[in-house]
Each structure stands twice: as structure tokens, then as C-alpha cells.
N, CA and C atoms as a LAMMPS dump frame, in Angstrom:
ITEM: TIMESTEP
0
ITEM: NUMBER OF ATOMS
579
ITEM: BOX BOUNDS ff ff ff
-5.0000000000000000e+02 5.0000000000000000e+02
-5.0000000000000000e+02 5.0000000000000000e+02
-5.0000000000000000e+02 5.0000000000000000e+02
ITEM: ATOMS id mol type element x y z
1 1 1 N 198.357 -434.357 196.489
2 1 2 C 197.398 -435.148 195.793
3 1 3 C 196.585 -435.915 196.811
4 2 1 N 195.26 -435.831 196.268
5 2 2 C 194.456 -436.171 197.361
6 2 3 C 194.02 -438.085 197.179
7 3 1 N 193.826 -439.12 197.939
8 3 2 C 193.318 -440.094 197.242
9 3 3 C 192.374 -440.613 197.834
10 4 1 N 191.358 -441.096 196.927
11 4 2 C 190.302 -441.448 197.248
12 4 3 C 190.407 -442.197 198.531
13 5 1 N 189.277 -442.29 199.439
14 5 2 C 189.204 -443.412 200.941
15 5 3 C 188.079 -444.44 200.577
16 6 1 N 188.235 -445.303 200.298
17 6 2 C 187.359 -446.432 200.163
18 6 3 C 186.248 -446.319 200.971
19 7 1 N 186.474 -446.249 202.524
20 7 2 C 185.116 -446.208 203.499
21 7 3 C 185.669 -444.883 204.21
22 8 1 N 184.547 -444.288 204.78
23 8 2 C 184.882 -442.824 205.453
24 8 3 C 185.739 -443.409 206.785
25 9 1 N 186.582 -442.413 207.384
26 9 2 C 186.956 -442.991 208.431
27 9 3 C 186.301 -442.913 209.761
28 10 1 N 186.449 -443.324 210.72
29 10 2 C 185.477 -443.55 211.92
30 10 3 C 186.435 -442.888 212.775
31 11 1 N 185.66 -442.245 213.818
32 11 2 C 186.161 -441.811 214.522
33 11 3 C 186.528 -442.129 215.731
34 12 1 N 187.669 -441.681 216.293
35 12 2 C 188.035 -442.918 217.356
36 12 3 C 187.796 -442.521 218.93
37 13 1 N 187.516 -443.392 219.434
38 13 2 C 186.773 -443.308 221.092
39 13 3 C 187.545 -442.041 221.441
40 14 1 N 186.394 -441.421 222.652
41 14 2 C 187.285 -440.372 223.172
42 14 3 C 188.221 -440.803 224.401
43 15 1 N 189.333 -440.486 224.157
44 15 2 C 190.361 -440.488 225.298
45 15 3 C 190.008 -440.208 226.71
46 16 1 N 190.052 -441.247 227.582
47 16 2 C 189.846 -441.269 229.218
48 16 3 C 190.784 -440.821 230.029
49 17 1 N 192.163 -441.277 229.397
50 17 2 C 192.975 -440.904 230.328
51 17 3 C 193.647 -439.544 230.474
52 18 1 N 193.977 -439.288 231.987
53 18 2 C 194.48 -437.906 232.453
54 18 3 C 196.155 -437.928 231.334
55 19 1 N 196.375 -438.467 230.717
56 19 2 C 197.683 -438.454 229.964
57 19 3 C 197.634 -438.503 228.257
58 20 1 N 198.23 -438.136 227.357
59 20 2 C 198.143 -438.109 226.152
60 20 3 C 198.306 -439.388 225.829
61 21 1 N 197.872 -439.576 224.634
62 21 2 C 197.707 -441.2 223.785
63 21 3 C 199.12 -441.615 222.948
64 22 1 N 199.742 -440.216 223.133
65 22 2 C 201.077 -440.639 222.453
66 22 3 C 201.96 -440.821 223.518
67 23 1 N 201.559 -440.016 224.864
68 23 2 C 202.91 -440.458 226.199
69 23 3 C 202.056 -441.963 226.501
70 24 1 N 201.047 -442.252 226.491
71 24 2 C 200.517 -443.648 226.788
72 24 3 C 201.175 -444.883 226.555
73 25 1 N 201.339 -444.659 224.94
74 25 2 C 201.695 -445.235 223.907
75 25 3 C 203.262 -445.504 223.736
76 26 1 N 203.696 -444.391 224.26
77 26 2 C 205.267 -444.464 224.635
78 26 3 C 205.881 -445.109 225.434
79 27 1 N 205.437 -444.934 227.129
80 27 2 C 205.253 -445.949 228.085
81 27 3 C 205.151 -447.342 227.856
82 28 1 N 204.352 -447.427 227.328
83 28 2 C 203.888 -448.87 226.701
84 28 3 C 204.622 -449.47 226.398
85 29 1 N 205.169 -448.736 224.833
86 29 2 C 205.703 -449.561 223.844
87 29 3 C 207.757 -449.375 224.896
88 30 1 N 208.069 -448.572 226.282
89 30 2 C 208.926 -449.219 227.45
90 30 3 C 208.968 -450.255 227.833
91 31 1 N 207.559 -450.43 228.485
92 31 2 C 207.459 -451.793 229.043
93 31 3 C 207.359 -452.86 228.308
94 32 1 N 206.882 -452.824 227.206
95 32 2 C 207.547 -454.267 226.124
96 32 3 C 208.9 -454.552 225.715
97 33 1 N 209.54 -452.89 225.619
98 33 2 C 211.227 -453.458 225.394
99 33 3 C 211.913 -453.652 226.167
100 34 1 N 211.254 -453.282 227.248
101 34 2 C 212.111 -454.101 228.686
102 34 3 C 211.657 -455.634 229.071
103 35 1 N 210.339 -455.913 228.736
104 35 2 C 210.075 -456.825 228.726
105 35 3 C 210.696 -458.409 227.419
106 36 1 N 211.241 -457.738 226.925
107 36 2 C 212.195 -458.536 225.617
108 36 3 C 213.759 -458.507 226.171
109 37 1 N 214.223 -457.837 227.363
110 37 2 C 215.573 -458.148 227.582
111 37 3 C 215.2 -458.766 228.992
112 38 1 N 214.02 -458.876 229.676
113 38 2 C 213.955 -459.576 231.347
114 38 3 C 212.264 -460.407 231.141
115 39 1 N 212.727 -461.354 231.404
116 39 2 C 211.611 -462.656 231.074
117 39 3 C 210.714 -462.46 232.379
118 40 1 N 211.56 -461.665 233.772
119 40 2 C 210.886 -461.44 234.647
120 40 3 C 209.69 -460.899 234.713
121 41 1 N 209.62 -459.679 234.06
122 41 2 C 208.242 -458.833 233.413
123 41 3 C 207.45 -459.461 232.709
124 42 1 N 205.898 -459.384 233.433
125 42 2 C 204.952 -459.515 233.193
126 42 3 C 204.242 -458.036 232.119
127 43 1 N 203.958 -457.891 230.885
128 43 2 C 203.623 -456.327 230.799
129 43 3 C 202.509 -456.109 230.871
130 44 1 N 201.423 -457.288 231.123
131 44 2 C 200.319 -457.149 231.214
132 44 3 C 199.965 -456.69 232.869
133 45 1 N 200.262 -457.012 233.484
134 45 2 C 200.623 -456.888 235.111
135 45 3 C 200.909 -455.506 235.465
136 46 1 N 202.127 -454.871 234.696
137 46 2 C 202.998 -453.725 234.752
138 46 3 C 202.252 -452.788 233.919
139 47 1 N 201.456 -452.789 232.923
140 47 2 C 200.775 -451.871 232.134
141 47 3 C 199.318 -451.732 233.55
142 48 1 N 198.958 -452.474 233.819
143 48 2 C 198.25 -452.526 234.925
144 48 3 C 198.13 -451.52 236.104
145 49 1 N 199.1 -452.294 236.527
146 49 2 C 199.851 -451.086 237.372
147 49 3 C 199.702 -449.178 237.293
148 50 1 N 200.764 -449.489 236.064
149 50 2 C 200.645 -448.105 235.516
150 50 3 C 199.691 -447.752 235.204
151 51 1 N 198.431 -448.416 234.306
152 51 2 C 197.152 -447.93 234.056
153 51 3 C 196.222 -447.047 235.593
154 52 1 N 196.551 -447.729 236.664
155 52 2 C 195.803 -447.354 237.939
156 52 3 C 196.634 -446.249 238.743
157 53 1 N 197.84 -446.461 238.539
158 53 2 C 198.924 -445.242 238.891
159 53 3 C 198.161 -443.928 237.809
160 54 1 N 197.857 -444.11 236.479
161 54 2 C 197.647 -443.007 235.26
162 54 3 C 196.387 -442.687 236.201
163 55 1 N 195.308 -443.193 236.426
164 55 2 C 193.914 -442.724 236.95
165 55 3 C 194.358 -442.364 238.214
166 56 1 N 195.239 -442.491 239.073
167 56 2 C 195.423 -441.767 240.707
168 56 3 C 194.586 -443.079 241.675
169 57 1 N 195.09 -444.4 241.452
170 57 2 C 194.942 -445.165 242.21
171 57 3 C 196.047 -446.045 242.55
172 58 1 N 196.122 -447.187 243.513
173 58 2 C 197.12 -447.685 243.972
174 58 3 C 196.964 -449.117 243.794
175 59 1 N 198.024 -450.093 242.638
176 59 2 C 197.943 -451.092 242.491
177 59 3 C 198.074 -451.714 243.607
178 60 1 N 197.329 -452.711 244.532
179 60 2 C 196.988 -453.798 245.278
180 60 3 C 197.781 -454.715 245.377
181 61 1 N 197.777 -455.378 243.803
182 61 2 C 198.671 -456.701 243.865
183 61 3 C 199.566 -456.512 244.01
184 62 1 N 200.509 -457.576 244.328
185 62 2 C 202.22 -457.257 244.454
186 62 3 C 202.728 -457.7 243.177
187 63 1 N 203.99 -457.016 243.041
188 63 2 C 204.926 -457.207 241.874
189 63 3 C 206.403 -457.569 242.047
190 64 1 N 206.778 -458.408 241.227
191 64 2 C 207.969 -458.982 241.53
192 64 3 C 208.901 -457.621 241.565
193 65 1 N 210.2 -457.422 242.317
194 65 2 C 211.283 -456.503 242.269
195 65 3 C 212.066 -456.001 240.924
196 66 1 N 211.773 -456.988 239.843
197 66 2 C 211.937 -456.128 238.362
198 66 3 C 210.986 -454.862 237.854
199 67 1 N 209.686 -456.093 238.044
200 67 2 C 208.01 -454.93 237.928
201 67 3 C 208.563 -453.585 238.397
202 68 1 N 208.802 -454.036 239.906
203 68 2 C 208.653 -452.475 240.849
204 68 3 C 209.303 -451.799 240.505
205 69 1 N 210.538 -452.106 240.164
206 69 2 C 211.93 -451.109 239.712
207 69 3 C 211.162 -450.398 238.01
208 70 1 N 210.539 -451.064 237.435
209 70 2 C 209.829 -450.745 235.832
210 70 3 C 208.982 -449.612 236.574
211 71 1 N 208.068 -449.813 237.59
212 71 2 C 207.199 -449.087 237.873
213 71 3 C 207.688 -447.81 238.168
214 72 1 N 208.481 -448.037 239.17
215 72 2 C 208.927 -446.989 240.281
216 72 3 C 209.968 -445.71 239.002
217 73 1 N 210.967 -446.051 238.058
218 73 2 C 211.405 -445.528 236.739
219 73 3 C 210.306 -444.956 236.316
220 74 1 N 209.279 -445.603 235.829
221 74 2 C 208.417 -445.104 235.144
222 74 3 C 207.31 -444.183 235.734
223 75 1 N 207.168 -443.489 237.368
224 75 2 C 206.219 -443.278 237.807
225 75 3 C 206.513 -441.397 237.331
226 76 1 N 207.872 -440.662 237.856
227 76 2 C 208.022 -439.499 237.982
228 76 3 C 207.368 -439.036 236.282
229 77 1 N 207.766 -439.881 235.341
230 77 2 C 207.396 -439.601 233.947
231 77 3 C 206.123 -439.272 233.843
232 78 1 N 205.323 -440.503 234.428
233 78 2 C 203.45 -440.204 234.715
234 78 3 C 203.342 -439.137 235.533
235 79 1 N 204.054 -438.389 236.198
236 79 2 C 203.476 -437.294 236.741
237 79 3 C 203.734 -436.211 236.305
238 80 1 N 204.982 -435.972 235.155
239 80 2 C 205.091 -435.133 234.614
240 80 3 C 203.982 -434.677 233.623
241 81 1 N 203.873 -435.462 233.214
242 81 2 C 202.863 -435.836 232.202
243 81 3 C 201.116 -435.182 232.065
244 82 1 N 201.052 -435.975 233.33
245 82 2 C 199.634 -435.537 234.024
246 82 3 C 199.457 -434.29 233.891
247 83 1 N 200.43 -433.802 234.588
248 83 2 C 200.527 -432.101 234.956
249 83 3 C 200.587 -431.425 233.527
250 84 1 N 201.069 -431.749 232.445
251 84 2 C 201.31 -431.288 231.175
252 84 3 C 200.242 -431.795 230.795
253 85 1 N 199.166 -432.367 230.528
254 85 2 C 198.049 -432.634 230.17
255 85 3 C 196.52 -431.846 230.813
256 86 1 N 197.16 -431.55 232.534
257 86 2 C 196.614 -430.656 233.186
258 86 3 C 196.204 -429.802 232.447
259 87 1 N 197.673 -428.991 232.402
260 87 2 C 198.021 -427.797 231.82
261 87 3 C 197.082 -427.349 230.826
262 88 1 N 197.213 -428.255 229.226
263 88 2 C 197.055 -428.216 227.57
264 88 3 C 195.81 -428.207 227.972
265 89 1 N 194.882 -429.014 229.248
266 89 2 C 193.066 -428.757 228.983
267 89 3 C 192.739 -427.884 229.645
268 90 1 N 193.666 -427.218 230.578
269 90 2 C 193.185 -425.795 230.992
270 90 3 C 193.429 -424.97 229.943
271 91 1 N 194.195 -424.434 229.031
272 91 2 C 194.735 -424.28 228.452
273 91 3 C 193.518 -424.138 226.974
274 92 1 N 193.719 -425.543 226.933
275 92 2 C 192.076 -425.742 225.922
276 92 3 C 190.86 -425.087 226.219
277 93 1 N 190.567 -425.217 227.386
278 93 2 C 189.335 -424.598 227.657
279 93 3 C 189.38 -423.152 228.08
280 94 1 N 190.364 -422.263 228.369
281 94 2 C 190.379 -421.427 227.808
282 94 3 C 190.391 -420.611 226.597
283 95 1 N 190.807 -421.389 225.666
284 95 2 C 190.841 -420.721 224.22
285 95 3 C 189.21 -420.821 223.903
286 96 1 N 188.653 -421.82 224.223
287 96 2 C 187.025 -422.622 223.61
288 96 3 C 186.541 -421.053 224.411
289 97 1 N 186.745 -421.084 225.422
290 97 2 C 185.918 -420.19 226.265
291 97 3 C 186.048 -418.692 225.388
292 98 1 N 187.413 -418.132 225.04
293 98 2 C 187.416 -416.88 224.458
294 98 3 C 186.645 -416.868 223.047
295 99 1 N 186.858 -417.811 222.38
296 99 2 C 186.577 -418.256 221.254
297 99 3 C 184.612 -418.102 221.054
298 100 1 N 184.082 -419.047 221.77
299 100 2 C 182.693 -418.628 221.907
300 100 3 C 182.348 -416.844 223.099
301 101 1 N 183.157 -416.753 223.719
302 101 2 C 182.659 -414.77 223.934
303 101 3 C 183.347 -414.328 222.994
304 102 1 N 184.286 -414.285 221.859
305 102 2 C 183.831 -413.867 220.386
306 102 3 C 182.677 -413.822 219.459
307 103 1 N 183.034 -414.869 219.629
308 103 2 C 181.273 -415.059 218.806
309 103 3 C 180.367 -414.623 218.948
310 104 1 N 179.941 -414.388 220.465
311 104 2 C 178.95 -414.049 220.951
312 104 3 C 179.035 -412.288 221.172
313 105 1 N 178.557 -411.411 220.021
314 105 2 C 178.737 -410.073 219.703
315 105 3 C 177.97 -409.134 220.714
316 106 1 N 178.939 -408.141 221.702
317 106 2 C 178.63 -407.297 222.939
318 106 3 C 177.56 -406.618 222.266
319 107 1 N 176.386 -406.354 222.413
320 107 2 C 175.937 -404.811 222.066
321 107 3 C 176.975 -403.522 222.686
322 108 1 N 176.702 -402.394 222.24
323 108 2 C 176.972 -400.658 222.398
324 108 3 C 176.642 -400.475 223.375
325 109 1 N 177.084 -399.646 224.273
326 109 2 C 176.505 -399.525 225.084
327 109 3 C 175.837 -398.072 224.775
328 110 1 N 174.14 -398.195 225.594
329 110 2 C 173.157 -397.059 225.075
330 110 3 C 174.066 -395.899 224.982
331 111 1 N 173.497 -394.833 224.298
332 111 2 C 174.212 -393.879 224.006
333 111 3 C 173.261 -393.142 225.52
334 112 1 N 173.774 -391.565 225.588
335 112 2 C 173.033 -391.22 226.532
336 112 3 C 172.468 -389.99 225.998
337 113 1 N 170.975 -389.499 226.142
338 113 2 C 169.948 -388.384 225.341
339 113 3 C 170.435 -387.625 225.38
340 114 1 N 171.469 -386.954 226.078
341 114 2 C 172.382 -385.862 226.037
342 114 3 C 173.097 -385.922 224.395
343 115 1 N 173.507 -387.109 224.03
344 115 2 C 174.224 -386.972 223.05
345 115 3 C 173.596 -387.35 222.018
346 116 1 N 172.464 -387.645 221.472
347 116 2 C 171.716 -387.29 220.697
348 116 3 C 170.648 -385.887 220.011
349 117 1 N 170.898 -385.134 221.417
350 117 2 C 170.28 -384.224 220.99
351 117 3 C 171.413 -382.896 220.636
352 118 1 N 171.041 -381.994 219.554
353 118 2 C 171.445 -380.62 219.214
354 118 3 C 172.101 -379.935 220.883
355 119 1 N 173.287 -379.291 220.384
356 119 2 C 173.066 -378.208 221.022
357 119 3 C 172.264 -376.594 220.895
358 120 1 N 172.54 -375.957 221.506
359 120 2 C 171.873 -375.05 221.067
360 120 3 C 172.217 -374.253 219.676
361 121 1 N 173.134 -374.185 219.492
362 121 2 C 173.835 -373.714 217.927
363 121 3 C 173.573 -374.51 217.087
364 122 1 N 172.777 -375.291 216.841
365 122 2 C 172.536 -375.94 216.165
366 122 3 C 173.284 -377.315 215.72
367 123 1 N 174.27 -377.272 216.738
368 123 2 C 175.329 -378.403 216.22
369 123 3 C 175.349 -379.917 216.658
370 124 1 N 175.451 -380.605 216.168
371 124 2 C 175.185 -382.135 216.992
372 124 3 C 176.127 -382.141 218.096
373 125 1 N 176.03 -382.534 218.702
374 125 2 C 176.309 -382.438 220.562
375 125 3 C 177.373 -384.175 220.36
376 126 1 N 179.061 -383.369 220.468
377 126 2 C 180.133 -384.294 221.178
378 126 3 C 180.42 -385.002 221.975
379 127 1 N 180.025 -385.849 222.272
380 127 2 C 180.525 -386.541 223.947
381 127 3 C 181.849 -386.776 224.297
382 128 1 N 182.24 -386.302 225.649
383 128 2 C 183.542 -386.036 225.846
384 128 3 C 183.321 -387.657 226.599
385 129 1 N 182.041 -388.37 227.187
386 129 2 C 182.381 -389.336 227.355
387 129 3 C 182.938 -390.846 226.734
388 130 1 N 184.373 -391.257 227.496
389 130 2 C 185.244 -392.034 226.852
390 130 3 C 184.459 -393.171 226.743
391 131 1 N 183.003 -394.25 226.905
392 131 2 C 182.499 -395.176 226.938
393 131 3 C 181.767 -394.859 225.707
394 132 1 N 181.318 -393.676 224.978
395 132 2 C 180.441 -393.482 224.008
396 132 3 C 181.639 -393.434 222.563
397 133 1 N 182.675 -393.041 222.863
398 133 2 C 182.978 -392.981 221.79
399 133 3 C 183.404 -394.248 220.926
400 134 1 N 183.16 -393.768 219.358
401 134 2 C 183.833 -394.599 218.353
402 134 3 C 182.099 -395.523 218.439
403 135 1 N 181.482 -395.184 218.927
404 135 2 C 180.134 -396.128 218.455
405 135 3 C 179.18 -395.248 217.79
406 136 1 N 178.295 -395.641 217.021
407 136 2 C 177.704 -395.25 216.126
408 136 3 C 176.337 -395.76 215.796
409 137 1 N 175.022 -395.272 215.805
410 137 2 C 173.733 -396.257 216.05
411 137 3 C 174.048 -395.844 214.461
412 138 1 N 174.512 -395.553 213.081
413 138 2 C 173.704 -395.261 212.113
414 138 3 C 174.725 -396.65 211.359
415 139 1 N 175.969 -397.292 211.534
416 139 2 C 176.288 -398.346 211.227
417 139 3 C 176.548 -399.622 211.937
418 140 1 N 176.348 -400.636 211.503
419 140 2 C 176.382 -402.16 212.502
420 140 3 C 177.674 -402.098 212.512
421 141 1 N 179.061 -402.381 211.734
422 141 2 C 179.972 -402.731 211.819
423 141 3 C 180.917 -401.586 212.805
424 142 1 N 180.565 -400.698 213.101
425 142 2 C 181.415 -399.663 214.437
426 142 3 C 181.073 -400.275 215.534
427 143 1 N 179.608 -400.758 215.617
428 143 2 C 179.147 -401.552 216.864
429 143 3 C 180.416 -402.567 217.461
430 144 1 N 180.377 -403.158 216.367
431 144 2 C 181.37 -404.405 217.382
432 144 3 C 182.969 -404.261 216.956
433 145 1 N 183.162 -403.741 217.603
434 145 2 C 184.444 -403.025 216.71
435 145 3 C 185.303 -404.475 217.913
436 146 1 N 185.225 -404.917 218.674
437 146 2 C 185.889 -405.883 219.864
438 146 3 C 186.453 -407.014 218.9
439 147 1 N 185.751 -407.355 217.986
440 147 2 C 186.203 -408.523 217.454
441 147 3 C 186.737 -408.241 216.381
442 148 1 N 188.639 -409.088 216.483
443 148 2 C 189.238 -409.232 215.415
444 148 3 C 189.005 -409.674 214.744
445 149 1 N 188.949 -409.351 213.265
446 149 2 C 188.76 -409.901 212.012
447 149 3 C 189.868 -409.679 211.38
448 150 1 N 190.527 -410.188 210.257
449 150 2 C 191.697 -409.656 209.851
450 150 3 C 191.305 -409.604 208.105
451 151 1 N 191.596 -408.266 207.851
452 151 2 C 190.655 -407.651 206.624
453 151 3 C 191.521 -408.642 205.405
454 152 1 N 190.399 -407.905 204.159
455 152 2 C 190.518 -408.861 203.097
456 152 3 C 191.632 -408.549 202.648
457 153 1 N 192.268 -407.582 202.553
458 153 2 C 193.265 -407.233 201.637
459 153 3 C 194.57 -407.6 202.551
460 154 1 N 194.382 -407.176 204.178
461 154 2 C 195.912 -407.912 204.527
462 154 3 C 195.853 -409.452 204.133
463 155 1 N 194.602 -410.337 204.226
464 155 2 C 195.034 -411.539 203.589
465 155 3 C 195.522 -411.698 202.842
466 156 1 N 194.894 -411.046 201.167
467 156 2 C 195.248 -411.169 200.17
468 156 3 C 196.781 -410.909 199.998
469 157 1 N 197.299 -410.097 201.055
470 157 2 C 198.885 -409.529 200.748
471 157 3 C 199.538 -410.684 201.484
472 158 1 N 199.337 -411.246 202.46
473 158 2 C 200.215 -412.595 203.348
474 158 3 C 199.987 -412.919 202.227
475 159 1 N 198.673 -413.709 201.414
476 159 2 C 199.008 -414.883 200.985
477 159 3 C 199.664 -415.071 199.857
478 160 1 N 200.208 -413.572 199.157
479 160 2 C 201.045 -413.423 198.032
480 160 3 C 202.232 -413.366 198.739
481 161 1 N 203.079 -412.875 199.597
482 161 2 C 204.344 -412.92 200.224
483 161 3 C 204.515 -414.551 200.212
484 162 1 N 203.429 -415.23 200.845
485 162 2 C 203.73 -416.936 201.009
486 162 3 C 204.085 -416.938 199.309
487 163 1 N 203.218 -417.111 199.078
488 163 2 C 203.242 -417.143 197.804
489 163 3 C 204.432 -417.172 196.891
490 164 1 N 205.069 -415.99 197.162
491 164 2 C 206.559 -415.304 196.268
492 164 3 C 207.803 -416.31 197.355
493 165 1 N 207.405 -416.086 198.458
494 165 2 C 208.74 -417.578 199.064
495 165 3 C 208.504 -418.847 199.075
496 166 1 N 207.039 -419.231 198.529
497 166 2 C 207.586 -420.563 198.223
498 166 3 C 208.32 -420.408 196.475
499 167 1 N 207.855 -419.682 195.548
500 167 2 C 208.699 -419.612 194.435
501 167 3 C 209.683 -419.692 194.393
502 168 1 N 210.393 -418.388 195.798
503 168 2 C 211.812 -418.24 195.54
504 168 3 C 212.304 -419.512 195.936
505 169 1 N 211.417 -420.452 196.941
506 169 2 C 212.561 -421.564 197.658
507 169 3 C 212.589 -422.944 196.292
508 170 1 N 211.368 -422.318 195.332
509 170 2 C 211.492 -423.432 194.552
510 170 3 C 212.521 -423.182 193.597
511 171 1 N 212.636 -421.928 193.481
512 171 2 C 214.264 -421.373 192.079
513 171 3 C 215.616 -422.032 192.79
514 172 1 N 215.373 -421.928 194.131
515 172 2 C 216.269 -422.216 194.85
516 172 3 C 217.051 -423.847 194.474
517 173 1 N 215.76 -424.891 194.497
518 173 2 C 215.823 -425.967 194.636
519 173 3 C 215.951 -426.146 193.625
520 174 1 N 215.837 -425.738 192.344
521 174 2 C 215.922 -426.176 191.291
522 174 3 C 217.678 -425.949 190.572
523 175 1 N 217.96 -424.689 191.232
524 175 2 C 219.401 -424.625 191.01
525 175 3 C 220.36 -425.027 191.675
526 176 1 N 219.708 -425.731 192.78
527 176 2 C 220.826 -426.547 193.695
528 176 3 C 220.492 -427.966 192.988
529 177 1 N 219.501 -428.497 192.47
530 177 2 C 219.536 -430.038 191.951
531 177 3 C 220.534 -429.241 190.791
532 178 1 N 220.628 -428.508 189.787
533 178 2 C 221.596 -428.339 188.718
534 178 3 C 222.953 -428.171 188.826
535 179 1 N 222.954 -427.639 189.822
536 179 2 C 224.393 -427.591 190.076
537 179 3 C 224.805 -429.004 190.446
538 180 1 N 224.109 -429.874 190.893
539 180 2 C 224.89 -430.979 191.874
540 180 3 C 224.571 -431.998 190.949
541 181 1 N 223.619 -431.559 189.819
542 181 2 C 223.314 -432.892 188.739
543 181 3 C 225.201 -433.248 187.996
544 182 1 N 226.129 -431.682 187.558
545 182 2 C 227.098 -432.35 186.759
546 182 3 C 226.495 -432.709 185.061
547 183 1 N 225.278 -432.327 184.981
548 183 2 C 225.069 -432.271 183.353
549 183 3 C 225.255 -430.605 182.697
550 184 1 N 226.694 -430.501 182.678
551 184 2 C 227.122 -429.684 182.443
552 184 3 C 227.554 -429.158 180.4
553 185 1 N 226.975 -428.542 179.674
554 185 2 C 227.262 -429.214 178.3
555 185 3 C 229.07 -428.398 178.5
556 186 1 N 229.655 -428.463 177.326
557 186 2 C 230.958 -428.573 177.04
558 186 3 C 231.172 -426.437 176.724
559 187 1 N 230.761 -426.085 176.858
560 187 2 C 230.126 -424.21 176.32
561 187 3 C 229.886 -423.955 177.896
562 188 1 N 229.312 -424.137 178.71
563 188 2 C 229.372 -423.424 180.138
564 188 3 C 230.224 -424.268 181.006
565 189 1 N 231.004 -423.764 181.688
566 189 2 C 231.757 -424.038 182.899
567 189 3 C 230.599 -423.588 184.597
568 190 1 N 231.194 -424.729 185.098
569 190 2 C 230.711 -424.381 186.497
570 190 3 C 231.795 -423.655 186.927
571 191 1 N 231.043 -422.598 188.077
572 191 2 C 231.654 -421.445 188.599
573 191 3 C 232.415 -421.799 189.779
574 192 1 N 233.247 -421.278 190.316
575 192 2 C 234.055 -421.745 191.607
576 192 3 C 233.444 -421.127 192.786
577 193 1 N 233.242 -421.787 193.664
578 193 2 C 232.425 -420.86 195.147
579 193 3 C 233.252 -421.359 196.094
């Protein structure tokens, strides 16, 4: 069920840092619960820190020997991190990249006058060459034969299989709440398993 949104939602700044907003956020919400068992920690200081450690710079100020020990714990994590964030936007920008040379539909390559014309028997002329075949100037859709599409009817068949298992998981659920309800009338017995 869907419910209405009072105001549309806004969209939120784009992310700067080389690290995800949820390992950010995680970190973070470290250095405050360490900061609730050692009065020593500063987390504004120590988020600091780490903020210039996250961009590949080197905090300046000094930090008391709790800080450093928070820092120094917390640094191998930021680099794991990094590298896994590396990763997901190389990663990203490869898919974007395949994704638009999909889109973007190869022409055929020319056929060659040899294979347009008759042979002498009158017969349309075969190309044994492997670059011509399976293309066709008299339909568009042989042209781009490169790009997957996945036809109407295998959809239509997934989305009835989904379809028939969520039913079955709902017969399912419905005879496991009955069995475990115990509103049993006095004419059927429950079965022994």
C-alpha cells in the first residue's frame, strides 16, 4: 500500500567522499560510543581526523593517546573501504559504459556486390562469408541482432512461475497459521507428524 507524501522528497547532496555513507555513518556512530565510555575523546576532533585520513590527507593537529589509539583502530577499516568503494565505481562505470554501447545500435556491416548479385543459374548468390551472415537488408530487426532483449512470451512465462510460488508459499502460510492456531472443531483431529 502506497501512501500519500505530503511534499515530494528532495534529493540529497551528492556524496564526496571516497567511502560509502553507510561505512561513514558507521565509523561515526564508533566514535560516539567510544566516546560515552572515555571522556578523553573529543569526536569532533577524531571525526576530523578521520574525515582527512577518508580524503588521503594527514591530520596536523595532535591528539591525545586515546584519540590516536581510536584513530589508529579505525584507520585499516578506512582503507578497506576505500578500496571497496574503488572497486563498486569502477565497477559502476563499467556497467553505465556497456549499458549506453547497447543502446547505441551497430549498423550491418555492408554486404559485399558479390552477394547481391545472381549467379549465373539464376540463383541468389550464398556467402560463405562468416561476417555477412545472419544479416539481412530486407528486415531491421536481423540488423541488430547484438542486443539482448528478452522476448515477450519468456516474460510472460517467468512472471507466471513467480506468480504460482508466491501462491504456493501463500497455501503454505496459511496452513501453517492453522495448524498452530489449535481452533480445531471436535469432528477433525490434528494429524501426528
Amino acid at each position: 500500500m502506497k501512501y500519500p507524501q505530503s511534499s515530494p522528497r528532495r534529493r540529497q547532496s551528492k556524496w564526496d567522499k571516497p567511502v560509502s555513507r553507510k561505512f561513514y555513518l558507521s565509523i561515526k556512530g564508533q566514535v560516539e560510543s567510544a566516546s560515552k565510555y572515555c571522556k578523553q575523546i573529543d569526536v569532533a576532533k577524531v571525526m576530523t581526523a578521520l574525515h582527512e585520513y577518508i580524503h588521503g590527507y594527514v591530520y596536523a593537529k595532535p591528539l591525545n593517546d586515546v584519540e590516536q589509539v581510536v584513530v589508529k583502530l579505525l584507520v585499516p577499516h578506512i582503507k578497506k573501504a576505500r578500496e571497496r568503494s574503488q572497486r563498486a565505481r569502477e565497477a559502476a562505470a563499467r556497467r553505465r559504459q556497456a549499458k549506453e554501447n547497447a543502446a547505441q545500435p551497430t549498423p550491418a556491416p555492408a554486404m559485399p556486390a558479390t552477394a547481391m548479385e545472381e549467379t549465373a543459374s539464376g540463383q541468389p548468390y550464398i556467402s560463405t562469408d562468416i561476417s555477412t551472415r545472419g544479416t539481412s537488408t530486407d528486415s531491421p530487426k536481423e540488423v541488430y541482432t547484438d542486443i539482448a532483449v528478452p522476448s515477450e512470451t519468456a516474460r510472460v512465462k517467468r512472471r507466471a512461475a513467480a506468480a504460482g510460488r508466491r501462491r504456493l508459499k501463500h497455501l503454505k502460510r496459511i496452513a501453517r497459521r492453522h495448524r498452530s492456531s489449535g481452533d480445531i472443531s471436535a469432528n477433525e483431529k490434528r494429524p501426528h507428524q
